[in-house]
N, C-alpha and C positions, 0 to 999 in steps of 0.2 A: 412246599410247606402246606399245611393244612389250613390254618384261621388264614395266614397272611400270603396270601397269592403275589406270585411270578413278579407278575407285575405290579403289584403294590412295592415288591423289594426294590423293582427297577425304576422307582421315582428318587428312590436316596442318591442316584447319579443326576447330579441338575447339569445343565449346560455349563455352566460356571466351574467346573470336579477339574482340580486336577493334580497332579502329582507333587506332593508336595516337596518332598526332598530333590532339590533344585540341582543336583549330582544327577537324578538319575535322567534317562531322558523322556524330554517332555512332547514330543509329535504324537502322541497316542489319548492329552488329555482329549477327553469327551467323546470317544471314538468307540466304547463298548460300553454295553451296560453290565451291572453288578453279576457277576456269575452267581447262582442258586448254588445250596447246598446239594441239591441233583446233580449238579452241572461238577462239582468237582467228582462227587463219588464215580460219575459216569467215567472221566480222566481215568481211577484207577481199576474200574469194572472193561475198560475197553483199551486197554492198555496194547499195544503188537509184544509186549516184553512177556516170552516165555514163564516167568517167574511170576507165583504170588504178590501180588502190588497191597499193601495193607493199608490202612489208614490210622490219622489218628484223630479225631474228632475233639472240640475242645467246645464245653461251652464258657462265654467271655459274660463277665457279669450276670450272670444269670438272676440274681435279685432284682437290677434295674430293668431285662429286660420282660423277665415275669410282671412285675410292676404295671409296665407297657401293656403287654397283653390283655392284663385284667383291666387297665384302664381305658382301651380302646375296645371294651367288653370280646374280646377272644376269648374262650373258654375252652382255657387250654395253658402249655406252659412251655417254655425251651427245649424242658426234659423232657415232655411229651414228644414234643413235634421230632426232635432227635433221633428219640427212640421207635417214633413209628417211622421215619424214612429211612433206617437203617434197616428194619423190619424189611420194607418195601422192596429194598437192596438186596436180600439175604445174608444180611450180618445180622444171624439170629442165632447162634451159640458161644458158646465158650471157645470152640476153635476156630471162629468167626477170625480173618488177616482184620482188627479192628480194637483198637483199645479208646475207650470214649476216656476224657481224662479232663478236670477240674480245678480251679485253685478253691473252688466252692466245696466247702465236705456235706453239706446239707445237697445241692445239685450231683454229687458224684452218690452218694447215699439213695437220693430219689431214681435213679435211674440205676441204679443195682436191684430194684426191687420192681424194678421194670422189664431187665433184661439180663442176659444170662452171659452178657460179652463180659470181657476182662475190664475193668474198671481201674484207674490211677488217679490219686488225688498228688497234685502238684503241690510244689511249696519251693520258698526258697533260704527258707531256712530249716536249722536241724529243729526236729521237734520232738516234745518229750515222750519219752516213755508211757504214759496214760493216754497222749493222744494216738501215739503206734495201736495200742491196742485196740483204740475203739475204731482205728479205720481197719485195723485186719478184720472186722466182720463183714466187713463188705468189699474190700478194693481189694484188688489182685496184685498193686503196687505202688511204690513211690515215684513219683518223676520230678527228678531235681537237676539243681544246677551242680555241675562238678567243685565248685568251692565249697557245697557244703558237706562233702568226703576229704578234701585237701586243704590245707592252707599253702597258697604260693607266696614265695617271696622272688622278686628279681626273676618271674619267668621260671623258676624253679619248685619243685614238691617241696616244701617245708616240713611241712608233718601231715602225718593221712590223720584222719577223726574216725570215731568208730563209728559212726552212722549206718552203713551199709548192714555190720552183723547188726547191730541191733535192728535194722528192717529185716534182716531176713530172719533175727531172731522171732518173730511174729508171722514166720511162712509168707512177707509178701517177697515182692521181685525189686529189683531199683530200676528204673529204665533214668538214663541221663537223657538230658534235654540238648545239652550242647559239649564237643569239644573242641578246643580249640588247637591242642597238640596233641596230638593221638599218638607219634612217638611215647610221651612222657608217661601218658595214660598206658600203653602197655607194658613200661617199665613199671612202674607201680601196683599195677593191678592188673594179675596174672587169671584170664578167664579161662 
């Protein structure tokens, strides 16, 4: 990070951290500290897998933690710091393995006019027509949840929603976020 150094990140691990969902297992509270945003990108930059490893970068409230920044006088922003350690990375085009993506369209917005990677503003619900348009100036895409293309009943496709042509009615792309039966999904929806 730029304002907030390494090791400033690695004091949000106190001794007291530990895994809170009591399912999963617990021998590893307090035994590493917080990985950096370096620290994963390096994962898919030094990858041994033959293949392009892409990323997909998300920033998580970005108002509250811009907020933060200006208030512990950083001068500087999420979208900043984001967009220059991807910079630093070489995710510096459009054909960049890298989609930075948002539930914020002010922070997805800021950083389209920063960088030239493919941009997704997230949602989880369908959204209207007026606002499709004003993200096609800038996003590359939508990323949504698969219920807001389908309605399921009983485990089943009930009815598809037209969400998807209308996104691509506005030239963006749909990237889903999750599936959970990818059978069903390629019966319905022949790519």
């Amino acid at each position: 990070m730029d304002s907030l150094h390494h090791s400033e990140s690695n004091l949000f691990v106190s001794s007291g951290q530990v895994q809170e969902r009591s399912y999963r297992d617990q021998s590893y509270n307090g035994m590493f500290p917080m990985a950096s945003f370096d620290d994963h990108v390096a994962v898919a930059l030094n990858c041994s897998n033959p293949r392009t490893i892409g990323i997909y970068p998300e920033t998580k409230i970005p108002k509250f933690y811009n907020a933060w920044l200006a208030q512990h006088s950083h001068n500087t922003t999420m979208e900043n710091l984001i967009v220059a350690a991807l910079r630093k990375h070489g995710y510096n085009s459009s054909s960049s393995p890298c989609f930075v993506q948002s539930f914020d369209e002010d922070s997805v917005k800021s950083m389209s006019m920063m960088s030239p990677l493919p941009m997704v503003f997230l949602t989880n619900t369908a959204i209207p027509n007026s606002t499709l348009a004003r993200l096609a100036r800038f996003c590359y895409g939508i990323g949504l949840r698969k219920d807001v293309v389908v309605e399921v009943v009983n485990n089943r496709i009930a009815r598809k929603t037209n969400f998807i042509a209308r996104v691509k009615s506005y030239g963006m792309k749909v990237i889903f976020s999750y599936f959970a039966c990818v059978s069903i999904w390629k019966t319905a929806f022949q790519y």
